[in-house]
BALOBA-1460 file (C-alpha; in Angstrom, 3 decimals):
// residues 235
<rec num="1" residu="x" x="180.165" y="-28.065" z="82.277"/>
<rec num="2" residu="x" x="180.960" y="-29.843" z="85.600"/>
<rec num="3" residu="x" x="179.182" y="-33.064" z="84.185"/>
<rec num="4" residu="x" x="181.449" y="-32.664" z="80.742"/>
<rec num="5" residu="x" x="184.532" y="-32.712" z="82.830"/>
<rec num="6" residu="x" x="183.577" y="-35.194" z="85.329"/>
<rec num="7" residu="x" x="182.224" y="-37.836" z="82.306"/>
<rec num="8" residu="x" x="185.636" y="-36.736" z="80.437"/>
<rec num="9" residu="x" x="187.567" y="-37.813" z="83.481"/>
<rec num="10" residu="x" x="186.276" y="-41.228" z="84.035"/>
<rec num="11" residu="x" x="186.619" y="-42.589" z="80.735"/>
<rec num="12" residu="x" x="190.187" y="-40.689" z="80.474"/>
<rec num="13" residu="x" x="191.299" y="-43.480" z="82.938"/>
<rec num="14" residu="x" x="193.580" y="-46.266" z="82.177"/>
<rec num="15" residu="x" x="192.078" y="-49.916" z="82.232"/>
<rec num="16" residu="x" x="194.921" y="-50.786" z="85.362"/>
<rec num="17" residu="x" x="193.498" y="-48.363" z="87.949"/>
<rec num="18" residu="x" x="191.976" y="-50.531" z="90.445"/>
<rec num="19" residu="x" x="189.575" y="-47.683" z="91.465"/>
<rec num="20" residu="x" x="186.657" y="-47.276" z="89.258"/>
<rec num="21" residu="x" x="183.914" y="-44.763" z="89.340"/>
<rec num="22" residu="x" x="181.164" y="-46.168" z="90.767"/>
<rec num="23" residu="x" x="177.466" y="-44.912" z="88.721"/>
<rec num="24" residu="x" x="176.145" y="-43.325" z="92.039"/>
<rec num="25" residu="x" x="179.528" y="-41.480" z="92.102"/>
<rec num="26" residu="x" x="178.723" y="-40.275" z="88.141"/>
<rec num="27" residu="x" x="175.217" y="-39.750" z="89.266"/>
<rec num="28" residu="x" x="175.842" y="-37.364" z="92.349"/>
<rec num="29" residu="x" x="178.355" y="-35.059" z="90.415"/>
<rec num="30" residu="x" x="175.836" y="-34.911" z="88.037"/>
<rec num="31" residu="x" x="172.605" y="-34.206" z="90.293"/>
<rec num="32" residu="x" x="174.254" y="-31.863" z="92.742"/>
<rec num="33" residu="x" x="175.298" y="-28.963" z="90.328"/>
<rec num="34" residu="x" x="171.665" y="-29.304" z="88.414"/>
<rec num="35" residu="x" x="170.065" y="-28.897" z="91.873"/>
<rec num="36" residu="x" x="171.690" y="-26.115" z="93.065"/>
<rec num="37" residu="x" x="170.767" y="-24.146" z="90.103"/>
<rec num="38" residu="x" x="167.473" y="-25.024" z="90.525"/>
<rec num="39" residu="x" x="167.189" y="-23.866" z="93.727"/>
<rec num="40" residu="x" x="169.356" y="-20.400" z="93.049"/>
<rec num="41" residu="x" x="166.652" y="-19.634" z="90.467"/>
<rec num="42" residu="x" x="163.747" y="-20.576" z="92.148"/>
<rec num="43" residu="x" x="165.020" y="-18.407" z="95.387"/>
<rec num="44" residu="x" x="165.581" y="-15.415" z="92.785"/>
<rec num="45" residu="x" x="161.546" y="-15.654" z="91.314"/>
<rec num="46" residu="x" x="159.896" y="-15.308" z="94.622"/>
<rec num="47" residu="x" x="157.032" y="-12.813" z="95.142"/>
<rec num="48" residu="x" x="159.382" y="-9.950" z="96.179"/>
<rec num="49" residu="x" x="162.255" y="-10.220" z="93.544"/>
<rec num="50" residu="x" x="159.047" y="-9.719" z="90.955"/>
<rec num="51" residu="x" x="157.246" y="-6.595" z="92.843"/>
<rec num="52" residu="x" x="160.554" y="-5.230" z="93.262"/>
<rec num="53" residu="x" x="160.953" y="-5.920" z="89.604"/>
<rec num="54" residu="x" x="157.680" y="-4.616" z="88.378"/>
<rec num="55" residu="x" x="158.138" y="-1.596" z="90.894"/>
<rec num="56" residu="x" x="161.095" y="-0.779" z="88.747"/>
<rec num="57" residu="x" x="159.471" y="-1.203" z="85.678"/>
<rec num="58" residu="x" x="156.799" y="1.392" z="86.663"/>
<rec num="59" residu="x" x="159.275" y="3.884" z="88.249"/>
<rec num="60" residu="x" x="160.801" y="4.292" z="84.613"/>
<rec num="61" residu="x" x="158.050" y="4.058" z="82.837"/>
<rec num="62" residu="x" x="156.782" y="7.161" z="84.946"/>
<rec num="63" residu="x" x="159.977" y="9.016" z="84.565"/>
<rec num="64" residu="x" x="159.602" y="8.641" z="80.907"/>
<rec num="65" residu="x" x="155.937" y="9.574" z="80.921"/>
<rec num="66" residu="x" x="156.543" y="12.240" z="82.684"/>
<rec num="67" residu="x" x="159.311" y="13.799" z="80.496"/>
<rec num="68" residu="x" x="157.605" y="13.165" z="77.364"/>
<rec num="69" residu="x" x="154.360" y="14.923" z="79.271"/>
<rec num="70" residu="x" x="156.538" y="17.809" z="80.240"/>
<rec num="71" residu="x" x="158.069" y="17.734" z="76.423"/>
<rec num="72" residu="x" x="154.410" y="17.853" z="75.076"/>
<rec num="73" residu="x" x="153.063" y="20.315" z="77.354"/>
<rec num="74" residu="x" x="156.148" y="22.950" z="77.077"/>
<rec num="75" residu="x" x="155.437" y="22.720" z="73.125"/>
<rec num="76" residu="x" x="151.946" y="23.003" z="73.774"/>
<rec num="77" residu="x" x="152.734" y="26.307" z="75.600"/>
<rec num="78" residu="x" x="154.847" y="27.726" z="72.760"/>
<rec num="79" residu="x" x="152.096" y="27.242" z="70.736"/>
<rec num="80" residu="x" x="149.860" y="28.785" z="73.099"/>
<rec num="81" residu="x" x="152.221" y="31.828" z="73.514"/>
<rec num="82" residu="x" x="152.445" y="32.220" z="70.021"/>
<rec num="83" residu="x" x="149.130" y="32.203" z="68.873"/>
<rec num="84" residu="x" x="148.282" y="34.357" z="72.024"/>
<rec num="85" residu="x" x="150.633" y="37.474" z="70.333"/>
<rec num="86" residu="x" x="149.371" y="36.662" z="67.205"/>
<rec num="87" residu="x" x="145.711" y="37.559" z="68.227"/>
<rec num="88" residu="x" x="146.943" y="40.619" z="70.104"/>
<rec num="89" residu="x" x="148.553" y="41.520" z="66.654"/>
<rec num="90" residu="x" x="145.599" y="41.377" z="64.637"/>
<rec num="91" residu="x" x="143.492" y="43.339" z="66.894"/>
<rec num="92" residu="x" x="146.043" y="45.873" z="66.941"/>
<rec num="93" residu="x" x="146.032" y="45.663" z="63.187"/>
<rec num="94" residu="x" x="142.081" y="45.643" z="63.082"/>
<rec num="95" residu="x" x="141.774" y="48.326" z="65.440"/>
<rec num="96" residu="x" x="143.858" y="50.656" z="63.274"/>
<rec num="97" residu="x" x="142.609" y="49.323" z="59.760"/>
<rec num="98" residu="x" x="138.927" y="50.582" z="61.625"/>
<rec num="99" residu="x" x="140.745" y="53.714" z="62.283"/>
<rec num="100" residu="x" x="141.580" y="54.164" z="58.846"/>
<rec num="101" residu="x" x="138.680" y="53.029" z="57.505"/>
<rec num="102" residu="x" x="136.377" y="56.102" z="59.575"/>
<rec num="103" residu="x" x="138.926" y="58.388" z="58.230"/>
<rec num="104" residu="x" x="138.913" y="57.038" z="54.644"/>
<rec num="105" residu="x" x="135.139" y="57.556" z="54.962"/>
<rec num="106" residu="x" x="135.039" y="60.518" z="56.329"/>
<rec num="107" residu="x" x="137.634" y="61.553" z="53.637"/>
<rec num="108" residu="x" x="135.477" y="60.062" z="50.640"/>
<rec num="109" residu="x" x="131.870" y="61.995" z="51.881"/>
<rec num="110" residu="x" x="133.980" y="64.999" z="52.300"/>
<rec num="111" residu="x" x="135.851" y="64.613" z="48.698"/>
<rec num="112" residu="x" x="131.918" y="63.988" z="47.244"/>
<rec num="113" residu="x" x="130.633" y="66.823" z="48.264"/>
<rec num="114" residu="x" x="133.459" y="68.867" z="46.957"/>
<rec num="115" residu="x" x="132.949" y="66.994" z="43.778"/>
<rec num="116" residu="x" x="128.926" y="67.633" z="43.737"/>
<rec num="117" residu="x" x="129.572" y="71.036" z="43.420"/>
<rec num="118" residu="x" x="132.439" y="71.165" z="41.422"/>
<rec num="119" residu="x" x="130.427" y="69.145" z="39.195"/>
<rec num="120" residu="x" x="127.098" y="71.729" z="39.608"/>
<rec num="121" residu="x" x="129.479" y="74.525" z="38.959"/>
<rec num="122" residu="x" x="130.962" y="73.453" z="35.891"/>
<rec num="123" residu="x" x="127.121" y="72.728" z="34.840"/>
<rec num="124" residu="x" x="126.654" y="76.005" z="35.293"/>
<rec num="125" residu="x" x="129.660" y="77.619" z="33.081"/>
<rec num="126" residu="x" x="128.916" y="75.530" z="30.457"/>
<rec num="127" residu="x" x="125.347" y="75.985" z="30.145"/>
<rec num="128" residu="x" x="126.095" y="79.827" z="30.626"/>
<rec num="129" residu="x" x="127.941" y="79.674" z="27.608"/>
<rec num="130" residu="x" x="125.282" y="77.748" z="26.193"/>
<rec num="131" residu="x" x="122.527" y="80.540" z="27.246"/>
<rec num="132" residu="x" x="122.406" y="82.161" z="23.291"/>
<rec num="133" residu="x" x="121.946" y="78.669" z="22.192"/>
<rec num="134" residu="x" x="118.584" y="77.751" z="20.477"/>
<rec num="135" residu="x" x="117.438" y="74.095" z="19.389"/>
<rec num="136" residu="x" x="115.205" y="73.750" z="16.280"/>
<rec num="137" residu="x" x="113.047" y="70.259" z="15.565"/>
<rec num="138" residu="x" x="111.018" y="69.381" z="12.484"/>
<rec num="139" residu="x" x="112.921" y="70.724" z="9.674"/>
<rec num="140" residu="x" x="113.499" y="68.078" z="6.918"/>
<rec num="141" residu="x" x="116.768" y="66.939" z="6.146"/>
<rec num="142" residu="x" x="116.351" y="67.930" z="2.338"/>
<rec num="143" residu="x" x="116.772" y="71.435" z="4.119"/>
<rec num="144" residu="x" x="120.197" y="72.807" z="2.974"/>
<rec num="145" residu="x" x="120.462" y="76.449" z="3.326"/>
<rec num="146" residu="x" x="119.768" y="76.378" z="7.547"/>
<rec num="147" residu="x" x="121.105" y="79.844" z="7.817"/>
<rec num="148" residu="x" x="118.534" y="81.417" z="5.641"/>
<rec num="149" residu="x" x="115.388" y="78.778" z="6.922"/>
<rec num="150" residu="x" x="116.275" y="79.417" z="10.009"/>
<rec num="151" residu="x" x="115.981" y="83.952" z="9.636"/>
<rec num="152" residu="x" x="112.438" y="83.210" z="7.723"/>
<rec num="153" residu="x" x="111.267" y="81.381" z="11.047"/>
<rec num="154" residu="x" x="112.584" y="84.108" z="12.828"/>
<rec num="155" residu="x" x="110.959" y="86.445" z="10.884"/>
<rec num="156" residu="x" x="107.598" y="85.207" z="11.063"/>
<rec num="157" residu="x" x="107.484" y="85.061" z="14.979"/>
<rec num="158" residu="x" x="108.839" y="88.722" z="15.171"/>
<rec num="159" residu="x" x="108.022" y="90.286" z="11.837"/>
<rec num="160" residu="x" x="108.902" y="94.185" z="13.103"/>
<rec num="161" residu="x" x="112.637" y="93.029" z="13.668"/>
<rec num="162" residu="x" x="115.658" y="93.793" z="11.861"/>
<rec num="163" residu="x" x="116.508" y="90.413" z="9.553"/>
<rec num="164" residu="x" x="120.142" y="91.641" z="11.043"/>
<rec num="165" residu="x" x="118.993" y="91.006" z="14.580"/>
<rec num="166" residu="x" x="118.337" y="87.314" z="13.595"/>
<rec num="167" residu="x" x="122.108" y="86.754" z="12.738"/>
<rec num="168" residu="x" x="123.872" y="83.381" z="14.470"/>
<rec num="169" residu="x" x="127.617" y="82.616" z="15.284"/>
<rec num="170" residu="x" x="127.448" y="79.206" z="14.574"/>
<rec num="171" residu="x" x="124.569" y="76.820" z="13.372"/>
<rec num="172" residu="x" x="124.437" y="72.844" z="11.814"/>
<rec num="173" residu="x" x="122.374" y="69.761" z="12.401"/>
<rec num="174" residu="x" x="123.421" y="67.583" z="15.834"/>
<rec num="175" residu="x" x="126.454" y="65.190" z="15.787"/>
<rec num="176" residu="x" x="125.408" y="62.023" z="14.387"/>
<rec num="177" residu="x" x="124.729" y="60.269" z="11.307"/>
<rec num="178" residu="x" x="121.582" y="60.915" z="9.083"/>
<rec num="179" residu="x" x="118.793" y="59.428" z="9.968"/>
<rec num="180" residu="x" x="116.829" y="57.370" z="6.888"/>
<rec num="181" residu="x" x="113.548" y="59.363" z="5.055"/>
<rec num="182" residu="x" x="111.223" y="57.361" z="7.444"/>
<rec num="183" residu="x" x="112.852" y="58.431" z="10.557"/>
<rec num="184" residu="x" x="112.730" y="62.228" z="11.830"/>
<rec num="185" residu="x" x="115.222" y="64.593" z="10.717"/>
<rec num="186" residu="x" x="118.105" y="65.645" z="13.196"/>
<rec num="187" residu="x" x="117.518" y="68.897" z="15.548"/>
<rec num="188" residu="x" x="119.386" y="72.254" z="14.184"/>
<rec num="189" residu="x" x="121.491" y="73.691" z="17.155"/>
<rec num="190" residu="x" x="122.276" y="76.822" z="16.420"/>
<rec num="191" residu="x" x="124.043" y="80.761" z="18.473"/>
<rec num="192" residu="x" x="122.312" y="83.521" z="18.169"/>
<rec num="193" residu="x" x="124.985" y="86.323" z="18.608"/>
<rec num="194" residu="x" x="121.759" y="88.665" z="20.210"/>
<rec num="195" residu="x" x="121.023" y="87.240" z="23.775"/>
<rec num="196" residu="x" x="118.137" y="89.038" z="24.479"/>
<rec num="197" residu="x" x="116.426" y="88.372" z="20.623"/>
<rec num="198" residu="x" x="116.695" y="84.820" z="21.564"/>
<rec num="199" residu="x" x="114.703" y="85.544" z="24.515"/>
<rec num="200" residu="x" x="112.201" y="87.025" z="22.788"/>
<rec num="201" residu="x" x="111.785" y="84.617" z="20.465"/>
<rec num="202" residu="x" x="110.909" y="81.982" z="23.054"/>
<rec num="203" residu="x" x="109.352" y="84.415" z="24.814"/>
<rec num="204" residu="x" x="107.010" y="84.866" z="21.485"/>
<rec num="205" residu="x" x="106.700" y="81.141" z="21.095"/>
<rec num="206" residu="x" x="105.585" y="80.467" z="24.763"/>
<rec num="207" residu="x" x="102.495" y="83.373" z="24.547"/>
<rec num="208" residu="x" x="101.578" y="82.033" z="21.190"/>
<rec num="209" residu="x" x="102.817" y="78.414" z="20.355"/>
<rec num="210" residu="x" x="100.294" y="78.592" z="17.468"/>
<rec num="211" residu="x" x="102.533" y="80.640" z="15.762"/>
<rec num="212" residu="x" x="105.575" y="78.218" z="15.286"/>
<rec num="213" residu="x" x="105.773" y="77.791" z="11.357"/>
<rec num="214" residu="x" x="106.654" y="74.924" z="9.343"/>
<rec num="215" residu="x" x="105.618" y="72.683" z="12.264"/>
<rec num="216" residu="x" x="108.868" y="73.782" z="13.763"/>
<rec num="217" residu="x" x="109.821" y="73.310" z="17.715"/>
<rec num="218" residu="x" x="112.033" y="75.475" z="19.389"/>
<rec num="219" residu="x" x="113.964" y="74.118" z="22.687"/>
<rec num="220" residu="x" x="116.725" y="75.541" z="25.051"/>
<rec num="221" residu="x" x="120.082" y="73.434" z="24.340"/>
<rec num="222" residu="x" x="121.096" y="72.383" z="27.650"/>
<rec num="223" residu="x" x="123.536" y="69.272" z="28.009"/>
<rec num="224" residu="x" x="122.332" y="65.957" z="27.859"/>
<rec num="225" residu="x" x="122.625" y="65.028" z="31.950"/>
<rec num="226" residu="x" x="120.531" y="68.933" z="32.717"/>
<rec num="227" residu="x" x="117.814" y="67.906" z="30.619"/>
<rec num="228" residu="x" x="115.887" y="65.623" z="33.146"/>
<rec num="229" residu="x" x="116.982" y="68.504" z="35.770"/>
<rec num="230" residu="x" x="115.595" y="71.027" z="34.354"/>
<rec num="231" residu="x" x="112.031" y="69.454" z="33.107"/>
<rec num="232" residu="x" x="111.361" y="68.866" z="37.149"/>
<rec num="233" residu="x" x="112.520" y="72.418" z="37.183"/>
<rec num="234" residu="x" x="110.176" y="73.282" z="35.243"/>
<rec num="235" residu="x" x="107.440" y="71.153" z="36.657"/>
């Protein structure tokens, strides 16, 4: 700017000035002002202007650090504390879903026995009520008349008994469809209304199985489920 103004100057003057500006005159103005700057510039990058600058540099730079380390490490914590009572909430939740459990098991044994022998005990009733029940195998479907087939068995095995004594509540063929002529006929279940002339009857047929007629088979009529039961019973 000084070197503007100066060179501005010189040719701003008229052609009668006596004076002119010499070029060492133009060349000093010029020189000094470019000097000086040098020099202010070269005294501000000395050794200790830069350690003093990098010193700075490294102050912030561990300020910053720091605060973003003390940022990171109180999220960090948080996280910690968080998951910390998290864990201690699930083991207090396991420990009293293990609780519950032992009682729930405890509960279900219990509950199984008391159904075991509810279960035995209904068994029981309904094969009590099954006691004057008799099952016949081995007579032919073309068998109609079951009532009277059924008294001339009867009456073969105990021939001294009243025909009377042979009478039943309720007899037919089991529940299910009939079978084809090549396949065996269907049992006979039938209720003798005498208890203990059903008993002799199989009593009869056990001391002499010989005398079954007609091929005929005589069986208890137990449920389905007391059969197996009852053959290791009898074994």
């Amino acid at each position: 700017m000084t070197y503007l103004l100066k060179t501005h100057e010189i040719c701003s003057m008229s052609p009668d000035n006596t004076e002119r500006a010499s070029l060492s005159d133009l060349t000093q103005d010029i020189t000094a002002p470019s000097l000086a700057l040098v020099s202010e510039y070269t005294q501000q990058l000395t050794k200790e202007y830069l350690v003093s600058c990098l010193e700075t540099m490294y102050t912030k730079l561990a300020a910053k650090f720091q605060s973003e380390l003390h940022k990171s490490t109180n999220v960090l914590s948080q996280e910690i504390a968080t998951l910390g009572s998290r864990t201690d909430r699930l083991e207090t939740e396991h420990d009293e879903l293990s609780l519950a459990y032992g009682e729930l098991s405890r509960e279900h044994d219990h509950l199984q026995t008391a159904f075991s022998q509810l279960q035995a005990q209904v068994e029981d009733l309904d094969n009590r009520n099954r006691r004057n029940n008799l099952r016949v195998r081995g007579i032919p479907e073309s068998v109609f008349d079951l009532s009277q087939t059924i008294t001339k068995l009867f009456k073969s095995l105990l021939p001294d008994r009243d025909p009377g004594s042979f009478a039943c509540d309720r007899i037919h063929r089991t529940l299910r469809p009939k079978p084809p002529n090549d396949k065996p006929p269907r049992d006979i279940v039938l209720c003798m209304k005498d208890f203990l002339t059903k008993e002799d009857i199989q009593s009869e047929l056990l001391a002499k199985p010989q005398r079954s007629p007609s091929k005929a088979r005589f069986y208890k009529s137990f449920q389905m489920f007391l059969r197996p039961r009852w053959r290791n019973i009898e074994k």
